[in-house]
VOPAKE-857449 format. One record per residue (C-alpha): x, y, z; residue number from 1. Coordinates in steps of 0.001 Angstrom, whole numbers, padded with zeros to 6 digits. Example, Ala and Ser with C-alpha at 12.3 -4.5 7.8 and 13.67 -1.06 7.14 Angstrom:
<recs>
+---------+---------+---------+------+
:       x :       y :       z : resi :
+---------+---------+---------+------+
:  012300 : -004500 :  007800 :    1 :
:  013670 : -001060 :  007140 :    2 :
+---------+---------+---------+------+
</recs>
This chain:
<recs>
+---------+---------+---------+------+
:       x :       y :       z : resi :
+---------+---------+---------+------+
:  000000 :  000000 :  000000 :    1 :
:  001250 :  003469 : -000944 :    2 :
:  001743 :  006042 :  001699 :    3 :
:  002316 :  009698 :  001997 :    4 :
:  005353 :  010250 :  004495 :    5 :
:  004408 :  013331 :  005538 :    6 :
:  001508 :  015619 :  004623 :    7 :
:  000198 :  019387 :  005121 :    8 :
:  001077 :  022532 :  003122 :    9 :
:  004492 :  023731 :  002471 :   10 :
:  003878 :  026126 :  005142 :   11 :
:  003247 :  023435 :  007466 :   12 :
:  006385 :  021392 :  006523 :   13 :
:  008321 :  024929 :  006801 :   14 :
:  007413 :  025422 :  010442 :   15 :
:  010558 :  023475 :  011792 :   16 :
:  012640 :  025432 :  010093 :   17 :
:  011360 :  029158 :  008875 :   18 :
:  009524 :  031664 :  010598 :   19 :
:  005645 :  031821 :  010019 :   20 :
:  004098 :  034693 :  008510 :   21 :
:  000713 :  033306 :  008472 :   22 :
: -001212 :  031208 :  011229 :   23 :
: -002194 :  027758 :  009297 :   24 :
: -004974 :  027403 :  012279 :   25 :
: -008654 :  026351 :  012843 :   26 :
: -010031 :  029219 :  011462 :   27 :
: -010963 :  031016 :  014613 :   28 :
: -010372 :  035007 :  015970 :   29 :
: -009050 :  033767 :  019555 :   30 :
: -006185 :  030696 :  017900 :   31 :
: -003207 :  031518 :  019670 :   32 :
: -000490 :  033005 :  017155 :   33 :
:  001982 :  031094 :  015348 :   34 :
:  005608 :  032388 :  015264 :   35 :
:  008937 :  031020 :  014418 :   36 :
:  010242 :  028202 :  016950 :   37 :
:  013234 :  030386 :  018160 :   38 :
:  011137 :  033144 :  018729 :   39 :
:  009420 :  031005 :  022216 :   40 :
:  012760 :  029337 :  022665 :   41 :
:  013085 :  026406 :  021009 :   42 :
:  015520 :  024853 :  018159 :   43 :
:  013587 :  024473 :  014802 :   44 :
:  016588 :  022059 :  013652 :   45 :
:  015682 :  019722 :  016825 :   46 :
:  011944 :  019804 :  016101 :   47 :
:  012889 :  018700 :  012999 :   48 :
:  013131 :  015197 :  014549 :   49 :
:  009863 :  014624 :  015673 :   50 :
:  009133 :  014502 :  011807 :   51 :
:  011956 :  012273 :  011316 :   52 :
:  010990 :  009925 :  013834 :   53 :
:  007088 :  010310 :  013385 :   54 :
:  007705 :  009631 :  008905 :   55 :
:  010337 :  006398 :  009993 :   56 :
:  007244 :  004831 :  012018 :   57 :
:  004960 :  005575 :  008911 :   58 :
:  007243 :  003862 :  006403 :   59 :
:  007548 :  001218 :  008886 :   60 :
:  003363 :  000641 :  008793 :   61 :
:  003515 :  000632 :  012952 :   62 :
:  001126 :  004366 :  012583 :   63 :
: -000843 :  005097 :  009416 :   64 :
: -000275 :  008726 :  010982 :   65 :
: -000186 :  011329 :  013689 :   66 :
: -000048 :  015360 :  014214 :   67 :
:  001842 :  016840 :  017070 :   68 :
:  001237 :  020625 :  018061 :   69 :
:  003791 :  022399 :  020798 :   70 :
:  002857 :  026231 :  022188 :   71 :
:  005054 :  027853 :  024312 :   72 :
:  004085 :  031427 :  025926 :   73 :
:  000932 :  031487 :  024665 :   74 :
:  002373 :  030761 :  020941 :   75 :
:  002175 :  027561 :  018631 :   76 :
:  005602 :  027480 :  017922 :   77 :
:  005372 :  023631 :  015784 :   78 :
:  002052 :  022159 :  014110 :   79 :
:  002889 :  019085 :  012103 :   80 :
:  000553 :  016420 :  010353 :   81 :
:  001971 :  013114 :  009207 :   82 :
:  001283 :  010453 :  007183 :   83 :
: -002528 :  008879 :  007100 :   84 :
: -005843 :  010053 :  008899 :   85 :
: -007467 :  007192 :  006557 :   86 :
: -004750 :  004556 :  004662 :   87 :
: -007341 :  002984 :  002835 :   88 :
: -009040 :  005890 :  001286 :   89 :
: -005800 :  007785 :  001008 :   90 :
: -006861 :  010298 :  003286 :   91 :
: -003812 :  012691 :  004229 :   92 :
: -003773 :  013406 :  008501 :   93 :
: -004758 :  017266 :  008942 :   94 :
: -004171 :  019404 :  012020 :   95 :
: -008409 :  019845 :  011929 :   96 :
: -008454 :  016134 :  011451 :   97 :
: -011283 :  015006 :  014143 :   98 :
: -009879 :  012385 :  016554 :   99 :
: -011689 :  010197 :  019309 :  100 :
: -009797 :  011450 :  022023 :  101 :
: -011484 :  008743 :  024692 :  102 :
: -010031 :  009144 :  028153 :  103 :
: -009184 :  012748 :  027454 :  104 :
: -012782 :  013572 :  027919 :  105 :
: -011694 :  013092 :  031253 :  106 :
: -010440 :  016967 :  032374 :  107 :
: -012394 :  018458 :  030425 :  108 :
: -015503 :  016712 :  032436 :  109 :
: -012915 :  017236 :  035761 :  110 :
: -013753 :  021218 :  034163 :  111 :
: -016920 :  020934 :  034155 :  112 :
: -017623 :  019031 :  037858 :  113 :
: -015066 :  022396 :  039300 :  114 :
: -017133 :  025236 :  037761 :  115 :
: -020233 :  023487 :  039857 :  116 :
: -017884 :  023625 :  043098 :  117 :
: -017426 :  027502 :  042304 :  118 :
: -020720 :  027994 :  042370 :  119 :
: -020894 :  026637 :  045383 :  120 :
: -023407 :  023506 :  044698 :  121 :
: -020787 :  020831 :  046726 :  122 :
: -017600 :  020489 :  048863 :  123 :
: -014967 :  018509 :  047772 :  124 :
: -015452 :  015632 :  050939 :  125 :
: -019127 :  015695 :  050494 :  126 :
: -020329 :  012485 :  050077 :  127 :
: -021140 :  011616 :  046316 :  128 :
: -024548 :  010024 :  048086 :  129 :
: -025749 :  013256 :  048713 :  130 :
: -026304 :  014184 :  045422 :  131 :
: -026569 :  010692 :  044276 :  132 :
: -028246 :  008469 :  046711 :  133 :
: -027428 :  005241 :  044786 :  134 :
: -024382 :  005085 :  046799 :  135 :
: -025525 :  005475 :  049911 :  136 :
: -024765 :  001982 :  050935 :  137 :
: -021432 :  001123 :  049263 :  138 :
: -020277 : -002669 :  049597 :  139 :
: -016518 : -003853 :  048913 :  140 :
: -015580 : -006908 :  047653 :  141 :
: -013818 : -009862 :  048975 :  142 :
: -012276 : -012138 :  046709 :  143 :
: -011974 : -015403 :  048142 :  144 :
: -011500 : -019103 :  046926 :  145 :
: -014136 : -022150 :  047069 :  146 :
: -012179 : -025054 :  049252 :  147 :
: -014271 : -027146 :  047467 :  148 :
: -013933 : -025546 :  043700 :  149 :
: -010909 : -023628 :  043453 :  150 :
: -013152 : -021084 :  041619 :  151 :
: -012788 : -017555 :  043128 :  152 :
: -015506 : -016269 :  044681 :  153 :
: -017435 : -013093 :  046121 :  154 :
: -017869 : -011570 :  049746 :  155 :
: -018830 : -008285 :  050888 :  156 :
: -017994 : -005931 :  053820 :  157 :
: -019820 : -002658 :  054440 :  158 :
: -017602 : -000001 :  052746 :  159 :
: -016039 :  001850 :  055998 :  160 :
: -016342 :  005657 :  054380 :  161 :
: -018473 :  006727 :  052103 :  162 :
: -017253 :  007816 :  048736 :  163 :
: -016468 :  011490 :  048123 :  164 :
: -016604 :  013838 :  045109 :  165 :
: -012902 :  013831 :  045589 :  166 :
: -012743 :  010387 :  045685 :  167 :
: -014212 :  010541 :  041999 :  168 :
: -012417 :  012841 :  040849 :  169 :
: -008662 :  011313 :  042169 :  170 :
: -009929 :  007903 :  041130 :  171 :
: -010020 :  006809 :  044584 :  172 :
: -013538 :  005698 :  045303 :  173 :
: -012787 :  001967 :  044470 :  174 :
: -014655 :  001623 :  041366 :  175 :
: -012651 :  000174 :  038577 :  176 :
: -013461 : -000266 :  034703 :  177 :
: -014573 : -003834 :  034247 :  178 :
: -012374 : -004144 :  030811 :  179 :
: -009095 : -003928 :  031800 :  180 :
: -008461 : -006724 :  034681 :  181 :
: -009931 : -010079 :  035850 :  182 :
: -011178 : -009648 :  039684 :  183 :
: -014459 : -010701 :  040650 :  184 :
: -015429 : -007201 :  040545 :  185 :
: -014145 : -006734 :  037074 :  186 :
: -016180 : -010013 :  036057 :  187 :
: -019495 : -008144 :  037492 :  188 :
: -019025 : -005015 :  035240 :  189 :
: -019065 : -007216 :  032458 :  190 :
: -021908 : -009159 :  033468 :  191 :
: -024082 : -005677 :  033627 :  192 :
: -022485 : -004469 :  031011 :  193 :
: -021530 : -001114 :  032947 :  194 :
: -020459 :  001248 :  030265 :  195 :
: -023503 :  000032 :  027782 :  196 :
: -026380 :  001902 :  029549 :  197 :
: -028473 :  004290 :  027177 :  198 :
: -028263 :  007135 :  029462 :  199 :
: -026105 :  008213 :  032910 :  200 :
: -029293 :  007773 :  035274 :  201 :
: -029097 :  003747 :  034380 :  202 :
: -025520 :  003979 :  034615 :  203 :
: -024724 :  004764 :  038081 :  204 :
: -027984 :  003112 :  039044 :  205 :
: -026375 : -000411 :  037451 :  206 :
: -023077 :  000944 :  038769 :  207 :
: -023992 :  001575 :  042782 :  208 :
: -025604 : -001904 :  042810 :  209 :
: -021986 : -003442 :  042439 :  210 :
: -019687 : -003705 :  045147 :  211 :
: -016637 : -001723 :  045055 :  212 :
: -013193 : -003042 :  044696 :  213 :
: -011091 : -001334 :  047019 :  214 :
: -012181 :  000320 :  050229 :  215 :
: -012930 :  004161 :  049176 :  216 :
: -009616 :  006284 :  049553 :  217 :
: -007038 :  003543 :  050286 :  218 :
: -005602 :  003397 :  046761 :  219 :
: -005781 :  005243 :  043684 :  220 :
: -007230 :  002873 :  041116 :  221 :
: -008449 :  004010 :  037662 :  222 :
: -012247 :  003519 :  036944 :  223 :
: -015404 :  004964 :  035746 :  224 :
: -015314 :  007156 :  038018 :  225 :
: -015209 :  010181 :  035814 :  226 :
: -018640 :  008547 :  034239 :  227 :
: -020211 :  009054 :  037455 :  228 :
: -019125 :  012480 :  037418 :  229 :
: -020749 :  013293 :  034123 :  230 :
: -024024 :  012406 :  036140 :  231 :
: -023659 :  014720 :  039165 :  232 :
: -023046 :  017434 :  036543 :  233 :
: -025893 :  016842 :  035024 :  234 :
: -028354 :  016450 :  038972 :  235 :
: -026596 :  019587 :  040605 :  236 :
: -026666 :  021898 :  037369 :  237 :
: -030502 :  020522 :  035921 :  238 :
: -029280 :  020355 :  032492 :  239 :
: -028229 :  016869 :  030296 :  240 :
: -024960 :  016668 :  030403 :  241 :
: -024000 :  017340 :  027091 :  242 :
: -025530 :  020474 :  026890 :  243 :
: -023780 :  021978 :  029662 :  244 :
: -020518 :  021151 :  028165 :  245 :
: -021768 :  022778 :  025255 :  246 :
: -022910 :  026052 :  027413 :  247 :
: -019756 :  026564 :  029504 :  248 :
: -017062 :  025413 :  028008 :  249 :
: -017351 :  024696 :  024069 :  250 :
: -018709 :  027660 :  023217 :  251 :
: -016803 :  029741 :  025434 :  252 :
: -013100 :  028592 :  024448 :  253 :
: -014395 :  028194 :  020670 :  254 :
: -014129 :  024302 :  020821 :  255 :
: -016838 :  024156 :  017842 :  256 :
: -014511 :  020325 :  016473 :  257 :
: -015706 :  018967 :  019811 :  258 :
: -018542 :  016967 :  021175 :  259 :
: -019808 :  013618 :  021351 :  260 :
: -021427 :  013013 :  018487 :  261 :
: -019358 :  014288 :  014913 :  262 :
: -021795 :  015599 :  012494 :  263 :
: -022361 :  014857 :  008973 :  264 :
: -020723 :  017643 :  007596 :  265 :
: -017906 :  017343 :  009497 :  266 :
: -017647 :  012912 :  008932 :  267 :
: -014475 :  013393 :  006008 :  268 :
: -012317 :  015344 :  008804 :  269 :
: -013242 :  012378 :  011323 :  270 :
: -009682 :  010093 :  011358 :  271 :
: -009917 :  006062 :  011057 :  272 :
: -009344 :  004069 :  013721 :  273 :
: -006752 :  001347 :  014013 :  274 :
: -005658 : -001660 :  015735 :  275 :
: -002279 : -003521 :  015655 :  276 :
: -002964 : -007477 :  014932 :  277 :
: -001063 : -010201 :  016935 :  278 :
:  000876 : -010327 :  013854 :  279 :
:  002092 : -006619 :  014446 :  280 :
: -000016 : -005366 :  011299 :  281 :
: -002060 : -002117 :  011395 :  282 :
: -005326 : -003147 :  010743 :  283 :
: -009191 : -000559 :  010836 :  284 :
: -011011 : -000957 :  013635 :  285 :
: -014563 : -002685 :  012942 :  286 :
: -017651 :  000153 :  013791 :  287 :
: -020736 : -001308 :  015609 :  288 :
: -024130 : -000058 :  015101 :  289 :
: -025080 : -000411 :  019223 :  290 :
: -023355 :  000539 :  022346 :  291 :
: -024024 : -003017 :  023369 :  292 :
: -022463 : -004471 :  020346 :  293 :
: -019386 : -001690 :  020781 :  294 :
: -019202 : -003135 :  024753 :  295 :
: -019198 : -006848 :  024484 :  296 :
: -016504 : -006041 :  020596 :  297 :
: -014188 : -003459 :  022657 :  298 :
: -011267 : -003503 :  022033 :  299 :
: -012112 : -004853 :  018540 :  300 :
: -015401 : -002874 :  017330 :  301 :
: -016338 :  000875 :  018234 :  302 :
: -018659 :  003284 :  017819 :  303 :
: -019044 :  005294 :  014424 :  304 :
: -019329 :  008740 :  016640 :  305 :
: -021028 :  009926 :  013921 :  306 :
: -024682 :  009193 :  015619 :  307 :
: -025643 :  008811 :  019622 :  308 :
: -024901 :  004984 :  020454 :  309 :
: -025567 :  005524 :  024508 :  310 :
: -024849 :  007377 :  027247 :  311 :
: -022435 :  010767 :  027281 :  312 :
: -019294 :  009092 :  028789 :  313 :
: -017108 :  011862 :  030860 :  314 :
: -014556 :  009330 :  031112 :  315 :
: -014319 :  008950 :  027423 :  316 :
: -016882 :  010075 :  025083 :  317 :
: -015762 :  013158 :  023390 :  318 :
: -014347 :  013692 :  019537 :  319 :
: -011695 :  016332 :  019146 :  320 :
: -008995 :  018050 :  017571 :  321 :
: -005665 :  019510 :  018528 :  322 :
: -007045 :  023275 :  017828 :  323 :
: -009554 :  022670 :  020043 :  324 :
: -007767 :  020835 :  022834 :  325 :
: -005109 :  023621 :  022526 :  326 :
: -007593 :  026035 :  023768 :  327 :
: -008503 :  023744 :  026789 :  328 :
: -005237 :  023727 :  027518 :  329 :
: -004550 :  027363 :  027183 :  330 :
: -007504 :  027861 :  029889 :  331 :
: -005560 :  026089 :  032375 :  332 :
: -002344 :  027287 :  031737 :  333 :
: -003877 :  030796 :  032087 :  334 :
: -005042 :  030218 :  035363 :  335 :
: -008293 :  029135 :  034353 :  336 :
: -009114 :  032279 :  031369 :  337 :
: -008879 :  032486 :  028089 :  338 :
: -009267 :  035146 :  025500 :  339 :
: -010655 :  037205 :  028426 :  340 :
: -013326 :  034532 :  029198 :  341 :
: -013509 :  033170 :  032498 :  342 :
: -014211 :  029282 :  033321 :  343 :
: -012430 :  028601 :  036579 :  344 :
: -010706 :  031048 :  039207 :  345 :
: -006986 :  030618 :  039802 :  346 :
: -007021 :  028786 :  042946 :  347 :
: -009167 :  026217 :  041619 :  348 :
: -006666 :  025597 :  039085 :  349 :
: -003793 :  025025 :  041266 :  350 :
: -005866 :  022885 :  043405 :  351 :
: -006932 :  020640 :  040285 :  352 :
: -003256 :  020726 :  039359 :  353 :
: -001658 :  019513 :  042473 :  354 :
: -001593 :  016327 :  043943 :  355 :
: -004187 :  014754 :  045485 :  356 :
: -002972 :  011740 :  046819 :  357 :
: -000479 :  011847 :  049299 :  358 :
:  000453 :  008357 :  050478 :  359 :
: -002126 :  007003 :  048823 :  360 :
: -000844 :  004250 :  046841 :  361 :
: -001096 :  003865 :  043129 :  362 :
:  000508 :  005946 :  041166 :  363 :
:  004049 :  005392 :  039504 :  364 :
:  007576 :  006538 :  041179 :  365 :
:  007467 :  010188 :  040962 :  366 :
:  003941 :  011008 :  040263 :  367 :
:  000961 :  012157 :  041945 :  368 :
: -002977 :  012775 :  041028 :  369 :
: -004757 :  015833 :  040938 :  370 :
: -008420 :  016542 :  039954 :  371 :
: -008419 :  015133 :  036609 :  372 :
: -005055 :  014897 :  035844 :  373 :
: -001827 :  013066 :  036764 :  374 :
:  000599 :  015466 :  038214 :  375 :
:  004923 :  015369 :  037829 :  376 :
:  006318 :  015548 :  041570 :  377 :
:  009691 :  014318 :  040754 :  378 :
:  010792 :  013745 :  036702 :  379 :
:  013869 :  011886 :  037358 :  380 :
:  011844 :  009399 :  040042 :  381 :
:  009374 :  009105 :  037346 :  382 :
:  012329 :  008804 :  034278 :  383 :
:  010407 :  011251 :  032183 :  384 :
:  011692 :  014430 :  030912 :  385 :
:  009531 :  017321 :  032001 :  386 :
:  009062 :  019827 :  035284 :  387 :
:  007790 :  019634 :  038625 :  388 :
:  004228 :  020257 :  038316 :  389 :
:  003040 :  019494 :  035306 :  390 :
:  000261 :  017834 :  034674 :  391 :
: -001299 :  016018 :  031922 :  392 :
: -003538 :  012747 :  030404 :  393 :
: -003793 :  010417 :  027272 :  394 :
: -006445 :  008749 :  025357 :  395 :
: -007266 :  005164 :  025009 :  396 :
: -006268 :  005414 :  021004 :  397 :
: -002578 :  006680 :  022214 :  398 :
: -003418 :  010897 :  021793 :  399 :
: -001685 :  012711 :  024551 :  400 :
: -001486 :  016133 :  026045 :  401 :
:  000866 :  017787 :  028737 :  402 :
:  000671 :  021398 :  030375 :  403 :
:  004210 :  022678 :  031907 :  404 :
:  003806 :  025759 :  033793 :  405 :
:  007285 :  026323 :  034655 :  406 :
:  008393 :  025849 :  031119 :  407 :
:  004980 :  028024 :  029709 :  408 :
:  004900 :  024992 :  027429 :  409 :
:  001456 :  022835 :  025757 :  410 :
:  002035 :  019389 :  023761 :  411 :
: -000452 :  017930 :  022497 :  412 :
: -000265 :  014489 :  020279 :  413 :
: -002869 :  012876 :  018030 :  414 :
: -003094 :  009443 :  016908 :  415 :
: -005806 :  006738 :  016958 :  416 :
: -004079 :  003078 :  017238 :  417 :
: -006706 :  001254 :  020008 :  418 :
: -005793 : -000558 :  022147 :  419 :
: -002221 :  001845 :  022851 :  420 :
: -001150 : -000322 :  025712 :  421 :
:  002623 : -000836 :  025318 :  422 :
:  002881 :  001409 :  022058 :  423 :
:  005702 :  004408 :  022728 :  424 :
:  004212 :  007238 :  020401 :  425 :
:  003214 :  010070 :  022711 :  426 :
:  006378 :  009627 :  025131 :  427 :
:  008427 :  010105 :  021667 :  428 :
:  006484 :  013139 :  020731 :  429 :
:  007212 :  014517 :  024111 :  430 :
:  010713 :  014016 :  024454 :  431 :
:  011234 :  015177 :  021215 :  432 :
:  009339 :  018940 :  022272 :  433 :
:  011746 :  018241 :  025153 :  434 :
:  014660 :  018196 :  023927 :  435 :
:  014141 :  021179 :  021751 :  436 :
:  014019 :  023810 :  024522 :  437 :
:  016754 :  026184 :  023820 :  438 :
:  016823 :  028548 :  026179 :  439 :
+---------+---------+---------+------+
</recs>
């Protein structure tokens, strides 16, 4: 199969190396500026490399293709597109190419669930029953195994705390996903089919009913717990859930490429999604016509996102592109504004962008939780390049973002290879922006 190494305008494949006269952007008054690479500090011949490296993978066939986007001080500074959005059709990747950014959803519904504590309709310890009574009576599991069997089975223990909005928001309420390990807890998600409800009510009503895996705020543990979230956004503000992303934060920052559902005039821009074969091939991801159907086929089948197949996931519904994830970012590297638009006060910020954990357990060497995002205590505990303090989150299909405050520095990757597990694309696209700080 014949494929295009790397793709954009001239312009585009001029940015590593000359100055821009011209933003090549979304399209929108507030996108940042884009300026020459050494004008924010950084070496246009060592961005080169991320080209290098991205255009070796896609001659390779391990990515049909990718963009990367890096701002620094409020400038994009590098916007690159390579290879494929859509091998098949020959389909060239585009910076406005429209990714499923899955598990990114994630701050952005983090956002959403902070504006509500602003406004002063929760505290951070309250318990998540009081707004949702489903979980009033939380049971944890005990794995155990039959004498007589062998097989493993299930006991339960009151839960000794209730869960808190925290907890959901730290992933420390106990709740796992049901698709990614084996306990008996895991097994019951996939016997109620968790994440296939039609709407967010059934969800956490389905959800509540099965015992939690860990006791609440012993160990950080990621889960659906951003789902549940979506749903107290939607009981403490009166409005469905998608709507009020729509209200106070899409149409604010200009995020008009983002949503759950893409619509039809917008299908060409929406990228293909792939999955790597046991044989190591890149191969398209079936589409399934049902959320049930996508459950029971995930990894292997998803939805089309091009019509409403269930509920609005906050831990991983949303379609996007790096414009309009930029301007996320932007928000909360501004301390919360953007474009002189308000979402979220500048203490709020620093409180979503700190740790959260403590000694809870969980995490890797070096890293901590915040409210929505993981958070860089130490880099060289951790082994990653980067800064005390920054925060940031990827996507089940491998896209990737970081925020550095110390460094005044966005990345933000796009691919769609599902599952990513094990696949080193995003930590190559960031130590590549890394290592072209020259200043």
């Amino acid at each position: 199969m014949k494929r295009l190494l790397l793709t954009g305008s001239a312009l585009l494949l001029a940015l590593s190396v000359f100055p821009i006269l011209s933003p090549v952007t979304g399209g929108y008054v507030s996108d940042p500026a884009v300026v020459a690479p050494e004008a924010v500090g950084l070496s246009p011949g060592r961005l080169a490399n991320i080209g290098s490296v991205m255009n070796r993978h896609i001659s390779e066939k391990r990515i049909p293709g990718a963009s990367g986007l890096i701002a620094r001080r409020g400038k994009i500074a590098y916007q690159e597109s390579y290879g494929m959005a859509d091998a098949e059709a020959g389909k060239p990747m585009r910076m406005d190419t429209i990714h499923r950014i899955y598990s990114m959803t994630k701050p952005i519904t983090s956002v959403a669930v902070m504006m509500l504590y602003e406004e002063g309709r929760f505290q951070l310890n309250d318990p998540v029953a009081k707004y949702l009574p489903e979980f009033s009576k939380m049971q944890v599991a005990i794995e155990e195994k039959d004498p007589q069997s062998g097989q493993s089975v299930m006991k339960t223990v009151p839960a000794k705390r209730p869960i808190t909005i925290r907890d959901l928001l730290r992933h420390t309420a106990g709740l796992t996903y049901g698709v990614f390990g084996d306990t008996v807890v895991d097994r019951e998600y996939r016997k109620a089919r968790i994440l296939g409800q039609l709407n967010l009510a059934d969800f956490v009503a389905d959800l509540a009913a099965i015992p939690l895996q860990y006791e609440p705020g012993t160990r950080w543990h990621y889960s659906v717990s951003v789902d549940v979230l979506g749903r107290l956004v939607e009981v403490l503000s009166g409005k469905p859930f998608d709507q009020f992303l729509q209200e106070r934060i899409f149409t604010p920052l200009e995020m008009h490429d983002t949503g759950f559902v893409v619509p039809a005039a917008k299908k060409d821009r929406l990228a293909k999604l792939y999955t790597i074969t046991k044989e190591g091939k890149l191969q398209p991801i079936t589409v399934c016509s049902t959320r049930q159907e996508c459950y029971e086929g995930f990894p292997n089948a998803v939805p089309s996102f091009l019509e409403s197949t269930g509920m609005l996931s906050g831990g991983g519904g949303l379609t996007s592109t790096a414009y309009d994830y930029l301007r996320f970012c932007h928000m909360l590297l501004n301390q919360g504004q953007y474009e002189g638009k308000r979402l979220l006060g500048r203490k709020t910020v620093q409180l979503m962008s700190s740790d959260n954990l403590g000694m809870i357990p969980g995490m890797g060497p070096g890293m901590g939780f915040g409210l929505g995002f993981a958070v860089s205590k130490a880099p060289g505990e951790a082994g990653m390049m980067g800064s005390p303090g920054e925060y940031n989150w990827g996507g089940a299909a491998g896209t990737r973002f970081w925020i550095d405050p110390q460094e005044e520095l966005i990345g933000i990757f796009m691919i769609q290879i599902l599952p990513h597990t094990g696949l080193e694309f995003g930590s190559e696209f960031r130590v590549l922006t890394y290592q072209a700080i020259a200043d």
